[in-house]
OpenMM code with the backbone's topology and positions (N, CA, C; nanometers):
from openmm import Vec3, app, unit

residues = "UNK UNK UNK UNK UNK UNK UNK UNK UNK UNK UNK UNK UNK UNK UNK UNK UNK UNK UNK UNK UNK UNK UNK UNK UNK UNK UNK UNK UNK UNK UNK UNK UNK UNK UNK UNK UNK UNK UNK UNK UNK UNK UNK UNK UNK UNK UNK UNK UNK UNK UNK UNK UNK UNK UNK UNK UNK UNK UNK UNK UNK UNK UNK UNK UNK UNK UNK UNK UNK UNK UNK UNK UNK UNK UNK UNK UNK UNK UNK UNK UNK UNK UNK UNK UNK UNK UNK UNK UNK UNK UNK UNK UNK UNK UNK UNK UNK UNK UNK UNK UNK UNK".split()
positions = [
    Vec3(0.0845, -0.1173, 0.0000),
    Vec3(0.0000, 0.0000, 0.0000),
    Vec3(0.0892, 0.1239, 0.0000),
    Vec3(0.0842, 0.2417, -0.0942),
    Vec3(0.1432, 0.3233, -0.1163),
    Vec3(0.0466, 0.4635, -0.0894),
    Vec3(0.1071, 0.5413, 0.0353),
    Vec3(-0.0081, 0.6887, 0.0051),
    Vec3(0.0157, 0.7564, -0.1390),
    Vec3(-0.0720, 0.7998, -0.1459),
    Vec3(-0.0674, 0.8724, -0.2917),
    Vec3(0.0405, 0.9711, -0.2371),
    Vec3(0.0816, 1.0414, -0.3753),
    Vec3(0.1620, 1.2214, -0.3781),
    Vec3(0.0881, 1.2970, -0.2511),
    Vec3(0.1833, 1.3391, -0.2293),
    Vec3(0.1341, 1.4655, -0.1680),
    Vec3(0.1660, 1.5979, -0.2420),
    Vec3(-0.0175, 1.6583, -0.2213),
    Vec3(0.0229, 1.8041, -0.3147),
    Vec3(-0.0327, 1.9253, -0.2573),
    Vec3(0.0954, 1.9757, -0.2504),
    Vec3(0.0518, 2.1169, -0.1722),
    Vec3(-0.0292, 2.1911, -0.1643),
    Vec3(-0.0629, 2.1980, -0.3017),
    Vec3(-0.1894, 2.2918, -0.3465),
    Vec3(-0.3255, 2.2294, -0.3296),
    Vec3(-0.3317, 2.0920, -0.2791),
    Vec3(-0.4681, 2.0780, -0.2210),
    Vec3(-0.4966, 2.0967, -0.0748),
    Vec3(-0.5867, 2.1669, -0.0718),
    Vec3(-0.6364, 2.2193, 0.0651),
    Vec3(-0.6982, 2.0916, 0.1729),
    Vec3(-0.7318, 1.9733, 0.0796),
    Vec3(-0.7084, 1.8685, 0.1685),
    Vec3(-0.6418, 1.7670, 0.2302),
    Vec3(-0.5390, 1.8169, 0.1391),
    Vec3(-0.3724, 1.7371, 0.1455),
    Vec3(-0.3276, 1.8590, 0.2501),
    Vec3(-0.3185, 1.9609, 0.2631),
    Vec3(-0.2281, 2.0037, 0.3645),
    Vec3(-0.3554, 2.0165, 0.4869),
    Vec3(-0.4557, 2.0452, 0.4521),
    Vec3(-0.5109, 1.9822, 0.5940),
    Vec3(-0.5150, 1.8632, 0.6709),
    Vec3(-0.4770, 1.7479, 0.5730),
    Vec3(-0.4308, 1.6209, 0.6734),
    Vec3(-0.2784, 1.6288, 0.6798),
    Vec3(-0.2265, 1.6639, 0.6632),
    Vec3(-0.0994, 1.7121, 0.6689),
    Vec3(-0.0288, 1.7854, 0.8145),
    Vec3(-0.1569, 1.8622, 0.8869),
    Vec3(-0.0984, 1.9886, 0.9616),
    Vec3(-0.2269, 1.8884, 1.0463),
    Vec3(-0.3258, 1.8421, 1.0581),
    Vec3(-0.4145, 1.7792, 1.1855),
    Vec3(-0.4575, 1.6723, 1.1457),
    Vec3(-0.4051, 1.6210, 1.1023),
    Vec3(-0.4277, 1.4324, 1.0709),
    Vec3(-0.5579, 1.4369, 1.0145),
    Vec3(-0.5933, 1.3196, 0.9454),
    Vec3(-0.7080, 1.2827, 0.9144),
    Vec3(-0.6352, 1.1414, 0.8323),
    Vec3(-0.8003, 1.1007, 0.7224),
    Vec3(-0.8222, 0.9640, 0.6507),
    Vec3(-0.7902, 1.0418, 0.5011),
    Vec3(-0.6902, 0.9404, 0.4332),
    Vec3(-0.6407, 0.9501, 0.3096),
    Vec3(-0.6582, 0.8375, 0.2411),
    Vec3(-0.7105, 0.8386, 0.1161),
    Vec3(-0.8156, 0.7315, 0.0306),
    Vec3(-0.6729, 0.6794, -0.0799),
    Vec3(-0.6465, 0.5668, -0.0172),
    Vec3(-0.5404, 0.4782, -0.0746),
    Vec3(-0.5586, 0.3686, -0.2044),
    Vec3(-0.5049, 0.3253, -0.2878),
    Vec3(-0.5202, 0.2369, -0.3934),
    Vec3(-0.4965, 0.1166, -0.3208),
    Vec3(-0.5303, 0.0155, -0.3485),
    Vec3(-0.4670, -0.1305, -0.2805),
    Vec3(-0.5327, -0.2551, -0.3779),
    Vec3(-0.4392, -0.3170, -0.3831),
    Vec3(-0.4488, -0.4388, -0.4997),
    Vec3(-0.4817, -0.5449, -0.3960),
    Vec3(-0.5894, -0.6321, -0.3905),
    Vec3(-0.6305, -0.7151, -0.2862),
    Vec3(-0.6047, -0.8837, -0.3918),
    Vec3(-0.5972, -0.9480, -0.3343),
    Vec3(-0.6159, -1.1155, -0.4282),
    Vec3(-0.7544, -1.1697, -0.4297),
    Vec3(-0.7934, -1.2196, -0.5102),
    Vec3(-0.9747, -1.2842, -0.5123),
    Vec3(-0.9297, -1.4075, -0.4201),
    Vec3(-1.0160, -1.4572, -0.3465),
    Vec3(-1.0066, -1.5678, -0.2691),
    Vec3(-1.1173, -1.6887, -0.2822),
    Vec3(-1.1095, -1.7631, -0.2701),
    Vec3(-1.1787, -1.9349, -0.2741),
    Vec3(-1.3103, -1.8823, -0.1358),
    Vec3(-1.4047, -1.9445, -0.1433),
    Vec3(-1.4793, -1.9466, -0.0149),
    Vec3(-1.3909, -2.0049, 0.1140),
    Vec3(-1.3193, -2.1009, 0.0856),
    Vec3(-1.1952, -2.1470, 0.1965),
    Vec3(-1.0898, -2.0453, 0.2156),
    Vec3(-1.1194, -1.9346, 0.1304),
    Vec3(-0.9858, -1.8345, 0.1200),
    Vec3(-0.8526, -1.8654, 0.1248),
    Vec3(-0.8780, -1.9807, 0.0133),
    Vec3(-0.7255, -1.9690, -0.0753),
    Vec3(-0.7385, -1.8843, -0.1881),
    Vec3(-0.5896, -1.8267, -0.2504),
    Vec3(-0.6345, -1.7656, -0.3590),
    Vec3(-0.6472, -1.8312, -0.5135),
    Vec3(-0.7263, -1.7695, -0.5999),
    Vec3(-0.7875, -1.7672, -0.7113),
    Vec3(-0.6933, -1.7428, -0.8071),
    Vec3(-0.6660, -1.8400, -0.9513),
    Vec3(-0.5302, -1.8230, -1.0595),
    Vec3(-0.6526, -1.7898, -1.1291),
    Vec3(-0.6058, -1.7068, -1.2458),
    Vec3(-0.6452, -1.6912, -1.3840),
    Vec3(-0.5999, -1.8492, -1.4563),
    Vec3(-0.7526, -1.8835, -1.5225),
    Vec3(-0.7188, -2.0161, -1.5943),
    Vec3(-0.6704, -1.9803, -1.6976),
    Vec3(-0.7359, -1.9087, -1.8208),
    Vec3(-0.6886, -1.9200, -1.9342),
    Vec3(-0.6287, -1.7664, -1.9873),
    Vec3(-0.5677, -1.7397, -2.1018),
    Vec3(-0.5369, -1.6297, -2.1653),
    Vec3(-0.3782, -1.6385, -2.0879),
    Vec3(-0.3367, -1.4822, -2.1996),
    Vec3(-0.1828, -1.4365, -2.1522),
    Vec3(-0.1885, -1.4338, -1.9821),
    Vec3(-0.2522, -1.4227, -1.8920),
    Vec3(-0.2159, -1.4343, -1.7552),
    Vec3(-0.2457, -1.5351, -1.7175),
    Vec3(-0.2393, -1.6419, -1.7569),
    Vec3(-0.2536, -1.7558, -1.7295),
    Vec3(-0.1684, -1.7986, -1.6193),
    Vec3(-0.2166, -1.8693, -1.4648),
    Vec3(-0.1319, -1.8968, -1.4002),
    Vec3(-0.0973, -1.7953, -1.2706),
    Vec3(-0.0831, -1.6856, -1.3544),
    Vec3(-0.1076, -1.5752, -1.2434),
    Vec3(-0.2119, -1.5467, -1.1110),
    Vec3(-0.1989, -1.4871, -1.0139),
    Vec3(-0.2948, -1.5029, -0.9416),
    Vec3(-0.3681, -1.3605, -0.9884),
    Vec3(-0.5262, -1.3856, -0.9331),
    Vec3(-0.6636, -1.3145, -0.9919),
    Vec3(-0.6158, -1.2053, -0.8844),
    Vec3(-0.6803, -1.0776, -0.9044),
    Vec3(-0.6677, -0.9868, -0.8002),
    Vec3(-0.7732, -0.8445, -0.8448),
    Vec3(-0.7757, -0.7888, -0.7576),
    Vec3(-0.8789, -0.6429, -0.8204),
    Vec3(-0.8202, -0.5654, -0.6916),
    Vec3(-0.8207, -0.4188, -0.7943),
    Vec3(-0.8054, -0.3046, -0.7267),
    Vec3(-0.9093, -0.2459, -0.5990),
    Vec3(-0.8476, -0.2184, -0.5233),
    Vec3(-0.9428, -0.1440, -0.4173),
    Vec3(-0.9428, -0.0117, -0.3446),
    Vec3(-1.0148, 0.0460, -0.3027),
    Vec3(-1.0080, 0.1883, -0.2341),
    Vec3(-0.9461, 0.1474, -0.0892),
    Vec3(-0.8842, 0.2419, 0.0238),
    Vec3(-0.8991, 0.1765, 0.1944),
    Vec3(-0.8332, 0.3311, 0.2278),
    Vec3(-0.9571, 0.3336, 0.3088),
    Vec3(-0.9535, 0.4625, 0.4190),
    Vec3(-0.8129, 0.4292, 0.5075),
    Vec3(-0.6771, 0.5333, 0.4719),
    Vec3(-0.5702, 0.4924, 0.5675),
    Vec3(-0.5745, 0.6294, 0.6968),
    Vec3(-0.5479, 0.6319, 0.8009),
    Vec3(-0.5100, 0.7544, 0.8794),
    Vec3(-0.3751, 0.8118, 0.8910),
    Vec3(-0.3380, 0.9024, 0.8816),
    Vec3(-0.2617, 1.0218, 0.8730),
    Vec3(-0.2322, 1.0906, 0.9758),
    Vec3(-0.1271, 1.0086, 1.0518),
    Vec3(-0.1408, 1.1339, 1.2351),
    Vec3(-0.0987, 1.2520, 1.1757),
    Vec3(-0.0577, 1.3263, 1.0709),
    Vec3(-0.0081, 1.4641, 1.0622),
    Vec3(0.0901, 1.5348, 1.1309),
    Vec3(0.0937, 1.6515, 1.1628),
    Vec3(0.1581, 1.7002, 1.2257),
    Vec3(0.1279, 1.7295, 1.3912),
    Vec3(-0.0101, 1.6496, 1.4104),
    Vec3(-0.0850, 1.6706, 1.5557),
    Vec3(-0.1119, 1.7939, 1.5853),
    Vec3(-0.1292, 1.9193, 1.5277),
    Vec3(-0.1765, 2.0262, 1.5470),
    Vec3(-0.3431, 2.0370, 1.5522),
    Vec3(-0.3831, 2.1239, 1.6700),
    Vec3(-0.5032, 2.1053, 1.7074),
    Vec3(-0.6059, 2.2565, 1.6253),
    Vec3(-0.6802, 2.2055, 1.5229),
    Vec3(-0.7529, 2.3050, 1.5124),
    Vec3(-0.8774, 2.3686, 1.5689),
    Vec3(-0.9147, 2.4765, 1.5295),
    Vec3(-1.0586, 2.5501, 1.6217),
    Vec3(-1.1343, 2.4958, 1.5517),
    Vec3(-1.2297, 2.4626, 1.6730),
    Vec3(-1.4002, 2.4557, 1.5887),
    Vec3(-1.4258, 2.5139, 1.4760),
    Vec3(-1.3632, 2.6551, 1.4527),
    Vec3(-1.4840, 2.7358, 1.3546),
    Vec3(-1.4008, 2.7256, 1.2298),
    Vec3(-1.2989, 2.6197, 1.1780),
    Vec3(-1.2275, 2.5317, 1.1012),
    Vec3(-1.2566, 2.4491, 1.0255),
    Vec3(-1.3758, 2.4253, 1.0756),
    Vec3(-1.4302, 2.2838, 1.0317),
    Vec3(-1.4656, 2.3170, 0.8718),
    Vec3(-1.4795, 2.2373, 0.7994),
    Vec3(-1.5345, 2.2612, 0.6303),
    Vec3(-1.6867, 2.1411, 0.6093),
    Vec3(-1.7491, 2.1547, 0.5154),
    Vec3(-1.8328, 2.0801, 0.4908),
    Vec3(-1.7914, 1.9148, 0.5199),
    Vec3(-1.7030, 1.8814, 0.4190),
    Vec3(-1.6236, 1.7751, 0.4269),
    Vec3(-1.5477, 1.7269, 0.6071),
    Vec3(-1.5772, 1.5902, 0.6007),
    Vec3(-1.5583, 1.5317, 0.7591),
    Vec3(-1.4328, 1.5319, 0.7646),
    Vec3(-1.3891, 1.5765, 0.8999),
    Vec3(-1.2124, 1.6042, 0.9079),
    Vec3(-1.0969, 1.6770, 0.7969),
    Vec3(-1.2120, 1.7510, 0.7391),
    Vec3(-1.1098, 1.8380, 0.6602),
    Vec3(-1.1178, 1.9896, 0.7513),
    Vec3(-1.0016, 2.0528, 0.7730),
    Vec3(-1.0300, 2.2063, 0.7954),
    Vec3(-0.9593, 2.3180, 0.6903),
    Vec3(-1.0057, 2.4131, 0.7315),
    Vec3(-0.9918, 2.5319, 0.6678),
    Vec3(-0.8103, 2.5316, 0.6874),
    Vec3(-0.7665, 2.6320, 0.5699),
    Vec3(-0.5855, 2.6031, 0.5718),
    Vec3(-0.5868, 2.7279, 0.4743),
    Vec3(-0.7164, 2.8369, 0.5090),
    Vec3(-0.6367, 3.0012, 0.4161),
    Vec3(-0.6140, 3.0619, 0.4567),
    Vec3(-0.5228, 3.1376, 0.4140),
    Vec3(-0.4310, 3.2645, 0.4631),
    Vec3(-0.4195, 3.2864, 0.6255),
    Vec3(-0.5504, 3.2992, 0.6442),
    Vec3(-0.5717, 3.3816, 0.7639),
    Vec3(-0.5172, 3.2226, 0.9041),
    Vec3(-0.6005, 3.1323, 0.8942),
    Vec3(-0.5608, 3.0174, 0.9475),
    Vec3(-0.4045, 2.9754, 0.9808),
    Vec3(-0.3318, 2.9724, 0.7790),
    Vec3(-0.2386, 2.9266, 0.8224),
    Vec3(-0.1011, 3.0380, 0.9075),
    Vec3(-0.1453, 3.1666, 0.9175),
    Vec3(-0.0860, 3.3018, 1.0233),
    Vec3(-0.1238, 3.2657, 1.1650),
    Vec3(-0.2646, 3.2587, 1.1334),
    Vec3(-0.2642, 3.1927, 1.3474),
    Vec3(-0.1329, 3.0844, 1.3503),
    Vec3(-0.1663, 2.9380, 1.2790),
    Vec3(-0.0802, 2.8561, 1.3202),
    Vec3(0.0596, 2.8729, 1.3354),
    Vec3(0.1196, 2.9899, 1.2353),
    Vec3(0.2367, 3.0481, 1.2447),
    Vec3(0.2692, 3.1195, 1.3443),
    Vec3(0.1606, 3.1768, 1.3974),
    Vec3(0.1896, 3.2709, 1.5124),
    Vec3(0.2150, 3.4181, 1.4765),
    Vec3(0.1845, 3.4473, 1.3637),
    Vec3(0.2315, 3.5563, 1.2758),
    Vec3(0.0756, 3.6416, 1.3143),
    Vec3(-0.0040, 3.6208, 1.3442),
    Vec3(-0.1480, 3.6965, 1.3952),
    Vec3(-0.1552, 3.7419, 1.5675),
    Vec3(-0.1683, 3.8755, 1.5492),
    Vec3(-0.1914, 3.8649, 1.7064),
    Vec3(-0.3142, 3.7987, 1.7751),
    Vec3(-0.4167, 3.7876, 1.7191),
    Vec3(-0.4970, 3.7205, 1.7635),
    Vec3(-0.4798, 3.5999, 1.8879),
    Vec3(-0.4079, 3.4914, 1.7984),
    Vec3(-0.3810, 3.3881, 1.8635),
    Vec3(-0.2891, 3.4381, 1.9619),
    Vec3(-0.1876, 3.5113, 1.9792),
    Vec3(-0.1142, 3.5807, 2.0895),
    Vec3(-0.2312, 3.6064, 2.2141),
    Vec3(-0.2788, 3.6673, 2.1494),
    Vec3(-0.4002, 3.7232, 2.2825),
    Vec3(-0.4860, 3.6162, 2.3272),
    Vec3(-0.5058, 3.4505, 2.2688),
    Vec3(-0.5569, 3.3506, 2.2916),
    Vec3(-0.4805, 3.2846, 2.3791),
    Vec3(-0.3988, 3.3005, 2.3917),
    Vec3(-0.2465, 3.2329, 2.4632),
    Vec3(-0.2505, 3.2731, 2.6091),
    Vec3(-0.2969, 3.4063, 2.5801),
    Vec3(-0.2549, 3.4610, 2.7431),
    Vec3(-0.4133, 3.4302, 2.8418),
] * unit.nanometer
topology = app.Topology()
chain = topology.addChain("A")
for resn in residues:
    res = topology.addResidue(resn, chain)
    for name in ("N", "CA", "C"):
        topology.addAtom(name, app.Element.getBySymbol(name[0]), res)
């Protein structure tokens, strides 16, 4: 199982990135027997080979463990907000969050 790229420019890639979340992985599974042994291709050029099909699998992402605010949240489950203004709090570059601190 391989995570996909990571790409900066998606706002849901660097939001699991900076507070963890679920990242939707490729995974090649084997067909199995009702006894769950696995299944060969009988005939044609893969002959012999074992049978298999592609699959989706929700993986988790601890991130960077940074805790975001409630008012972060986006439509989408465990995605948060990551514009401008957000990623300055997390920097510390906003006084805001200064004055949250104290």
């Amino acid at each position: 199982m391989n995570l996909p790229t990571f790409n900066i420019k998606s706002t849901n890639h660097l939001s699991i990135l900076l507070f963890g979340g679920y990242v939707e992985v490729d995974q090649i599974d084997f067909i199995l027997d009702e006894d769950g042994k696995p299944l060969y291709v009988k005939s044609g050029p893969k002959k012999g080979e074992l049978r298999i099909k592609k699959t989706k699998k929700l993986v988790y992402v601890n991130g960077l463990g940074l805790y975001p605010q409630p008012d972060w949240k986006t439509k989408k489950e465990g995605i948060f907000q990551v514009n401008n203004k957000v990623l300055s709090l997390i920097a510390g570059q906003n006084e805001e969050l200064e004055d949250e601190r104290d």
